[in-house]
C-alpha positions as CSV (number, residue, x, y, z in Angstrom):
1,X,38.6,99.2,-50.5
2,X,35.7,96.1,-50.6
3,X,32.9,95.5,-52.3
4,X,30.1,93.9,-50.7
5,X,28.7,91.6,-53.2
6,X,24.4,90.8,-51.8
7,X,22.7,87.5,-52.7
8,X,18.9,87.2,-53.1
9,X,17.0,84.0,-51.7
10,X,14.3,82.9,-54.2
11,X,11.7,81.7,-52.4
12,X,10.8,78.2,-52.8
13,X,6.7,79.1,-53.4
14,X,7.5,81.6,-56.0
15,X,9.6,78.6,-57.6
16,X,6.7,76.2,-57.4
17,X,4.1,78.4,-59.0
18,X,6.4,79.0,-62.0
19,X,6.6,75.2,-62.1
20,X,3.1,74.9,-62.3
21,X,2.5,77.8,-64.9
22,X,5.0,75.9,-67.5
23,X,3.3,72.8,-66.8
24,X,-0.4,73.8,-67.8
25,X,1.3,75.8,-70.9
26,X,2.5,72.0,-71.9
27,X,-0.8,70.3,-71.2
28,X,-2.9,72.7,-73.1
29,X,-5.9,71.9,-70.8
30,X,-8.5,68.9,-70.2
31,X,-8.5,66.0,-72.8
32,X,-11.3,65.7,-75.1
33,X,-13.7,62.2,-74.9
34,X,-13.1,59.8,-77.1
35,X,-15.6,60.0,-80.6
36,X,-18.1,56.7,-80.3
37,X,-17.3,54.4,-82.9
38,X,-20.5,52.1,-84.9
39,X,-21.2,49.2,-84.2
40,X,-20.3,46.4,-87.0
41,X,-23.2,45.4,-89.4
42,X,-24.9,42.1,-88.5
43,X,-23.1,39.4,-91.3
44,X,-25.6,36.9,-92.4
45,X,-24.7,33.4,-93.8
46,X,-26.5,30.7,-95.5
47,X,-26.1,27.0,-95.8
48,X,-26.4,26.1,-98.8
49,X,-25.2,29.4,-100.0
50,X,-27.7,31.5,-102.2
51,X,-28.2,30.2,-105.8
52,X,-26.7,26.8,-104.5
53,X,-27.9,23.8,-106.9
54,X,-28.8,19.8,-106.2
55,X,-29.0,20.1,-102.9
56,X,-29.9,16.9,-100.7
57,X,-33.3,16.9,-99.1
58,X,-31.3,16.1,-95.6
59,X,-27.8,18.2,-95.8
60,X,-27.4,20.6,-93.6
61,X,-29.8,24.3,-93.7
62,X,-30.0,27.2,-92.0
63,X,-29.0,30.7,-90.9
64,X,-25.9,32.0,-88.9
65,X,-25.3,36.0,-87.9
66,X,-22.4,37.4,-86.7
67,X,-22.5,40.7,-84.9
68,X,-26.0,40.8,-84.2
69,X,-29.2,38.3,-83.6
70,X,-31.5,36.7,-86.0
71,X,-35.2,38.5,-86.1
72,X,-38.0,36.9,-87.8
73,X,-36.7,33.8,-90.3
74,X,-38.4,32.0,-92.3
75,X,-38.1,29.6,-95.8
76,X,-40.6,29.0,-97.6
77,X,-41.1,26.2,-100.4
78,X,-42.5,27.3,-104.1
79,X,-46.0,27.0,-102.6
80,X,-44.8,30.1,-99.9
81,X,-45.2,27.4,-97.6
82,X,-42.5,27.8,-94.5
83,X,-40.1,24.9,-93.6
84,X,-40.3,23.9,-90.0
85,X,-37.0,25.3,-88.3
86,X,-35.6,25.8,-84.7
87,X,-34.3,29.2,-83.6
88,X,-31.3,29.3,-81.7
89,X,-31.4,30.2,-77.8
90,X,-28.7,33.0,-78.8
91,X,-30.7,33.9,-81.5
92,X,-27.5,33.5,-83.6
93,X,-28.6,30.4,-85.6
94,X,-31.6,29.0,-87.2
95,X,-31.8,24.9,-88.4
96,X,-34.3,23.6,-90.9
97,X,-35.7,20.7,-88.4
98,X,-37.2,18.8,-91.5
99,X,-36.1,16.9,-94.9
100,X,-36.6,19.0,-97.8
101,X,-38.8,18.0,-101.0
102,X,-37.1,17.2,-103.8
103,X,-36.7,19.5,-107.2
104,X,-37.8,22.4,-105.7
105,X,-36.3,26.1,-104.9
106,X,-36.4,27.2,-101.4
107,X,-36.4,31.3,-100.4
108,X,-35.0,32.8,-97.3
109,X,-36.6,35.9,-96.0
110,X,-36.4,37.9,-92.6
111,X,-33.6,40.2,-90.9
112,X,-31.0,40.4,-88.3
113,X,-30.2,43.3,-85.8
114,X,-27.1,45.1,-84.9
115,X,-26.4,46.1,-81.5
116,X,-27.5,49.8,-82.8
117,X,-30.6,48.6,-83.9
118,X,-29.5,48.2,-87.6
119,X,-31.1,45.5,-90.0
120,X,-29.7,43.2,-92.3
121,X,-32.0,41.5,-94.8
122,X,-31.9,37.8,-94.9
123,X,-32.5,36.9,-98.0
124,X,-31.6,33.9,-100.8
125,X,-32.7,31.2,-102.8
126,X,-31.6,27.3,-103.6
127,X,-32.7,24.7,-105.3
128,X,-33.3,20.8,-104.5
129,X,-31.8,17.8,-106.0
130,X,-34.3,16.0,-108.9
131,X,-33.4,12.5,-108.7
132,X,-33.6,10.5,-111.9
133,X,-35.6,7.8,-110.0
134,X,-36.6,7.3,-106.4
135,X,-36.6,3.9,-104.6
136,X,-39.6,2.6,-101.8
137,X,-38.8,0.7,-98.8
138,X,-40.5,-1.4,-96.5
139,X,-39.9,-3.6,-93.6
140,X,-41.4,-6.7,-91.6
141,X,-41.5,-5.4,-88.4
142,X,-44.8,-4.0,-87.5
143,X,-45.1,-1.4,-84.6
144,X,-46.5,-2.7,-81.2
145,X,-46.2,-6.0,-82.1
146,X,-44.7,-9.3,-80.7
147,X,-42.4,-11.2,-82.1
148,X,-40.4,-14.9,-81.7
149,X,-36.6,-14.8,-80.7
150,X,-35.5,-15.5,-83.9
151,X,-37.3,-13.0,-85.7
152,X,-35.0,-10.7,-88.1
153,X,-35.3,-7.1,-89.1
154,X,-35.8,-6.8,-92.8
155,X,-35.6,-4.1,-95.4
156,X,-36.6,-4.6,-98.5
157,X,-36.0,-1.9,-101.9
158,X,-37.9,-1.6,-104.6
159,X,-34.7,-1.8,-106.6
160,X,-31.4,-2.9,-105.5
161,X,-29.6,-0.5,-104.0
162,X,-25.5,0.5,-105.3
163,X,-25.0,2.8,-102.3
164,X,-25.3,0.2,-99.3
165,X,-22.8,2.0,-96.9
166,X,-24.9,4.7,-97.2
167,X,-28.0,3.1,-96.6
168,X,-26.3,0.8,-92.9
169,X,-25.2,4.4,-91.8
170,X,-29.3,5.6,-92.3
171,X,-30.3,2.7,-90.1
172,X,-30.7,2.5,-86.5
173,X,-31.5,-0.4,-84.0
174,X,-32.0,0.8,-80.3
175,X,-32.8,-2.2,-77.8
176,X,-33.8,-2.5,-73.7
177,X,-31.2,-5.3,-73.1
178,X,-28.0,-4.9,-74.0
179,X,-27.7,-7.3,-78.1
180,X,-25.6,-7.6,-80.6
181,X,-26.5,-7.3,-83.9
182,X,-25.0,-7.0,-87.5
183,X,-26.5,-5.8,-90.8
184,X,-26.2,-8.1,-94.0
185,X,-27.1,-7.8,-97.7
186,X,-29.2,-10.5,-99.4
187,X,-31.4,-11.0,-102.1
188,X,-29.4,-9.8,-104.9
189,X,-28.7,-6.1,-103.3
190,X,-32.4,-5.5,-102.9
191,X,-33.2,-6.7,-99.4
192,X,-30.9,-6.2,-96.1
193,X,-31.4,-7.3,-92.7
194,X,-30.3,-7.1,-89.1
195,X,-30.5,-9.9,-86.7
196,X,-28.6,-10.9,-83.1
197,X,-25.8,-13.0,-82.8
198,X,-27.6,-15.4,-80.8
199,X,-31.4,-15.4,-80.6
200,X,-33.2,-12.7,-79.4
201,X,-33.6,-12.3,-75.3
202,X,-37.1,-12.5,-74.4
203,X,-38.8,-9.6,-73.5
204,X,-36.4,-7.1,-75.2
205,X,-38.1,-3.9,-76.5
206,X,-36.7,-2.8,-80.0
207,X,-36.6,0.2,-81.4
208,X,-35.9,0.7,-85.8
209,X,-35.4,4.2,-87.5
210,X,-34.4,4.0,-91.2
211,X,-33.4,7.3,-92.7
212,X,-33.8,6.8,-96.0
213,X,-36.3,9.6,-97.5
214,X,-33.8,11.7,-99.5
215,X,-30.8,9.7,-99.3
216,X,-28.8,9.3,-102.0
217,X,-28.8,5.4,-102.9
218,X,-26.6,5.3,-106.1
219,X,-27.0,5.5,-109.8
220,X,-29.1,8.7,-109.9
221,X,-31.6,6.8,-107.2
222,X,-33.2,8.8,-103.9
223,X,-34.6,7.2,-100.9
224,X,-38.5,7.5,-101.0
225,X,-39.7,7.0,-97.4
226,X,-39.0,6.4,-93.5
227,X,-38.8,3.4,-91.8
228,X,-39.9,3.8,-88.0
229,X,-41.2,0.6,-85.8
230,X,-41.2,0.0,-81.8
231,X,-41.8,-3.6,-81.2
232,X,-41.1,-6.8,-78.6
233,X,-39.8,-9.8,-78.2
234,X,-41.9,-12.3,-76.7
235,X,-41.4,-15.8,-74.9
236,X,-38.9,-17.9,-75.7
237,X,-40.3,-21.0,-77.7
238,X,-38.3,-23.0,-80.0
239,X,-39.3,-25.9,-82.6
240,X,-37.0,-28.5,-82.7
241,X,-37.7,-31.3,-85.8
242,X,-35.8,-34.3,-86.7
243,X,-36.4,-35.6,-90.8
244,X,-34.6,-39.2,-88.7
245,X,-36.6,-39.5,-85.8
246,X,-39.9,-37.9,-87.2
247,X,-40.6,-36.0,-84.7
248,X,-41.7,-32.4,-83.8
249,X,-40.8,-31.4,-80.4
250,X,-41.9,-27.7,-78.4
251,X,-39.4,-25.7,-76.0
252,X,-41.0,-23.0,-74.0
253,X,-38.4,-21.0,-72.1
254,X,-36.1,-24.2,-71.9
255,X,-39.0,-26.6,-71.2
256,X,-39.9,-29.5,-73.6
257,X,-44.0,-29.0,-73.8
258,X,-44.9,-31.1,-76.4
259,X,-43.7,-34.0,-79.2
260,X,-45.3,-34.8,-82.4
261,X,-45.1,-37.7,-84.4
262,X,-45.0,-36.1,-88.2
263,X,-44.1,-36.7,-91.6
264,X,-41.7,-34.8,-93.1
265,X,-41.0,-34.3,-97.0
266,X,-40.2,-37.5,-99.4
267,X,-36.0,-38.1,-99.0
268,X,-35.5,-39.5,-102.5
269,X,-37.3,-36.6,-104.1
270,X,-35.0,-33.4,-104.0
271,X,-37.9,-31.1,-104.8
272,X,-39.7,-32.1,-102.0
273,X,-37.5,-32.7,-99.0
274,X,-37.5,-30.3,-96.0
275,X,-34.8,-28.5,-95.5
276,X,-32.2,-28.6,-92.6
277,X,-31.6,-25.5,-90.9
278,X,-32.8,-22.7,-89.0
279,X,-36.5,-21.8,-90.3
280,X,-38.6,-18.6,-88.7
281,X,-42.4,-18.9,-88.8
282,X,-43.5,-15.9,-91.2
283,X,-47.6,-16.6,-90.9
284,X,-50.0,-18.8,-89.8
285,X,-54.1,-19.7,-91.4
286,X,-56.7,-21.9,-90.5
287,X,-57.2,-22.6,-93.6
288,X,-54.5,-22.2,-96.5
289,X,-54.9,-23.3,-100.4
290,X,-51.7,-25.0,-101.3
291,X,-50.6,-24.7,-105.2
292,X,-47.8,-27.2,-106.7
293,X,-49.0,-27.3,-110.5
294,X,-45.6,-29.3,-111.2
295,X,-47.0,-32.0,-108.8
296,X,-50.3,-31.9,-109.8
297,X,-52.0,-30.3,-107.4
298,X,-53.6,-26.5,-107.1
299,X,-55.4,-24.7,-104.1
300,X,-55.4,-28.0,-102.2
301,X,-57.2,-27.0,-98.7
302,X,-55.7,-27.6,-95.8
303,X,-56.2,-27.1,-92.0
304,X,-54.1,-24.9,-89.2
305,X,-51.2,-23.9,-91.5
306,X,-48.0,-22.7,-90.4
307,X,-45.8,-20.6,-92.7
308,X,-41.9,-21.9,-91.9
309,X,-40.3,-20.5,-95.0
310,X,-40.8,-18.8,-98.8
311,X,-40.2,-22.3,-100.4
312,X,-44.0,-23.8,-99.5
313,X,-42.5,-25.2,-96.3
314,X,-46.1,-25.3,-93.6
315,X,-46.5,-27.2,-90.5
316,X,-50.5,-28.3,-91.0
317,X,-53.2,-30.9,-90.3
318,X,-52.2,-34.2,-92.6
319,X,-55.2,-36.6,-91.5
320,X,-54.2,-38.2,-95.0
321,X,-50.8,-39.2,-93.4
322,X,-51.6,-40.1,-89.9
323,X,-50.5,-43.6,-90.7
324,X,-47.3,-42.7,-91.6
325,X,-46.6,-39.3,-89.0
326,X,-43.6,-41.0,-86.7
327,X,-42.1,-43.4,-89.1
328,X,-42.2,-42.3,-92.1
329,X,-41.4,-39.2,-94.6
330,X,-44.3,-38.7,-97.2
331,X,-44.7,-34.8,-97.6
332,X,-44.1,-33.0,-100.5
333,X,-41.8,-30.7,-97.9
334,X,-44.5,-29.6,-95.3
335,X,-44.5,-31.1,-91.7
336,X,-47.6,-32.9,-91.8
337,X,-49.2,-33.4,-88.0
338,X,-52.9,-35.1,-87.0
339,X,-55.7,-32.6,-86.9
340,X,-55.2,-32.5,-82.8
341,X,-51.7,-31.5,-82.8
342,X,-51.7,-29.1,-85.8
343,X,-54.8,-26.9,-84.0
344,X,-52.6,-27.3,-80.8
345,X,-49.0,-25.9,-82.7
346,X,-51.3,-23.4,-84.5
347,X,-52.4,-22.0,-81.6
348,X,-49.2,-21.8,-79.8
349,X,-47.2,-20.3,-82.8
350,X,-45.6,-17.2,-83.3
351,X,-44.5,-15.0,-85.6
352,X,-41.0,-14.9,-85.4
353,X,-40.5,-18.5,-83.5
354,X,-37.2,-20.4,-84.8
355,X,-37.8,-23.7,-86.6
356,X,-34.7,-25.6,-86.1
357,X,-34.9,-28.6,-88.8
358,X,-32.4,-31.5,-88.6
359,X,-31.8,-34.3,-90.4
360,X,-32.3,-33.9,-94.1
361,X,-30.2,-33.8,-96.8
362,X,-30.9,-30.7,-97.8
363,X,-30.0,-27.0,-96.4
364,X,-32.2,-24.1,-96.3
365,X,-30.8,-21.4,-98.4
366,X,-31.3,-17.9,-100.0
367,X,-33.7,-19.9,-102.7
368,X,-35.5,-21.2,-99.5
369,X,-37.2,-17.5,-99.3
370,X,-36.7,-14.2,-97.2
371,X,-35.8,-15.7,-93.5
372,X,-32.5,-18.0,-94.2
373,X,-30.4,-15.5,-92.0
374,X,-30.0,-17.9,-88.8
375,X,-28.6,-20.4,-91.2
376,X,-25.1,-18.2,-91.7
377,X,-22.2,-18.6,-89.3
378,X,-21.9,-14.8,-87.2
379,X,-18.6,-13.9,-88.7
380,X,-20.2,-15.1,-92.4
381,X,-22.9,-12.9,-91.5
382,X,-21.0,-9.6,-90.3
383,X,-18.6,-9.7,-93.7
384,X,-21.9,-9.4,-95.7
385,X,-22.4,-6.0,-93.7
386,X,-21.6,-2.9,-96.3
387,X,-19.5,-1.3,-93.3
388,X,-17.4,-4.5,-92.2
């Protein structure tokens, strides 16, 4: 006898549904949202950090945030006075935009803001170097005026100064036509002055900054002040004189425009010849009061006077020496010219104007006064720079 054995289909819905029963018993349900997390506290830095000491009127101050923007800052000096300073576009940053006094403590106040809205104080103090000394400049070159194409830039301290490299990097000339130009030391340390290579183009607008208030000069010596000065350069007219040939002849712009018979400064005498070289006229007065005590004469009068160096070197009316103007040397070192032609040079002098002097037997030099610097070959001239 058989057995019949039956088989069941399972159908493939009921299968499915059990499926998705086990798989809802895994998941437990919808996820939960995520908890918000705070936003990070804005981080305020200073520079110079708070309780910083001998800090240099012109380092670098100000205010950065991190995770946040800058609100209301201000520093204030001792006197609750604020410090001019520019605010970032970003609000990020804020820059002192002026030098700093010296010996003095500076306080930061104001906030920053997270993205939540959370403040952070900004808030610190410093305090400013105290120099033992400080040290004035001042320079030649006035602004909007006109000068000859030999005229240097000078700067002249009140002391000398130990940290020159310092000082060159402070100083600035900007100029329309395209010059070069050099620094150089003179004068014992305490002077130092920029000219071209070659004279000046005619024309050229010039431009000086000199950095120097809170610099630090050396020795326990700060700068004291600014230099700042837009000037030009006018026409080109050159002096050419021959101690030989006596004679004082004009170039304007290339063009001989006049010749002189003078009398230049006694050969045999070495305390009163002219010098050879390049001289720069420095002044000029219709009347001027000469003083030589150790040639027997003081505030001697004399007519049209033309300053060509430190050393009492004048072009000026002579009508004592007319005789001898063209053919002889007489002077005690000044160029002496008739009445007519000294009121004519007068007149047509600038300041500025090279003096080129030939012929003697002696050179101008640093004893000669402040404007020997035409008289040093360009690559003597550039070693005397504190940066060559």
């Amino acid at each position: 006898m058989s057995t019949k054995r039956t088989f069941r289909r399972v159908r493939p819905v009921a299968l499915v549904s059990a499926m998705l029963l086990a798989l809802t018993a895994c998941t437990g349900g919808e996820a939960a949202p995520p908890t918000p997390q705070p936003a990070t506290p804005a981080q305020v830095s200073l520079q110079p950090g708070d309780g910083a000491r001998d800090v240099e009127p012109r380092d670098s101050v100000g205010v950065t945030v991190r995770h946040g923007t800058l609100d209301d800052v201000a520093l204030t000096n001792p006197q609750g006075k604020r410090v001019d300073g520019e605010l970032a576009d970003d609000r990020t940053s804020w820059t002192v935009t002026e030098p700093l006094g010296y010996d003095r403590t500076y306080t930061w106040s104001g906030t920053a803001t997270n993205d939540d809205g959370e403040t952070t104080e900004v808030r610190g103090s410093f305090h400013t170097v105290q120099p033992d000394r400080t040290v004035g400049a001042r320079t030649n070159v006035g602004p909007g005026n006109t000068y000859g194409i030999a005229m240097p830039i000078s700067i002249t301290f009140t002391e000398p100064v130990r940290n020159k490299a310092a000082v060159e990097r402070a100083l600035s000339v900007e100029t329309s036509a395209d010059v070069e130009g050099s620094w150089a030391w003179l004068e014992l340390d305490t002077a130092v002055h920029w000219r071209p290579q070659e004279y000046w183009p005619p024309g050229t607008e010039v431009s000086l900054a000199a950095e120097l208030y809170g610099l630090d000069l050396g020795d326990g010596a700060y700068g004291d002040n600014d230099l700042h000065s837009d000037f030009t350069i006018g026409r080109s007219q050159i002096v050419r004189a021959d101690t030989q040939s006596h004679r004082m002849q004009v170039f304007v712009d290339g063009q001989q425009t006049a010749d002189y018979p003078a009398s230049f400064g006694l050969e045999s005498d070495p305390g009163r010849v002219t010098r050879s070289g390049i001289h720069v006229v420095m002044s000029k007065h219709p009347k001027y009061f000469m003083n030589n005590p150790g040639y027997g004469y003081e505030d001697f009068e004399v007519d049209w006077a033309v300053r060509i160096s430190n050393n009492g070197e004048f072009t000026h009316a002579a009508p004592w020496s007319i005789g001898d103007q063209g053919n002889t040397n007489v002077s005690h070192g000044c160029i002496n010219l008739s009445p007519e032609n000294a009121r004519e040079y007068y007149e047509l002098a600038q300041t500025g104007d090279p003096f080129e002097v030939t012929g003697s037997s002696v050179p101008l030099g640093p004893r000669d006064g402040d404007y020997h610097d035409w008289n040093y070959p360009w690559d003597e001239w550039t070693s005397m720079s504190a940066l060559s």
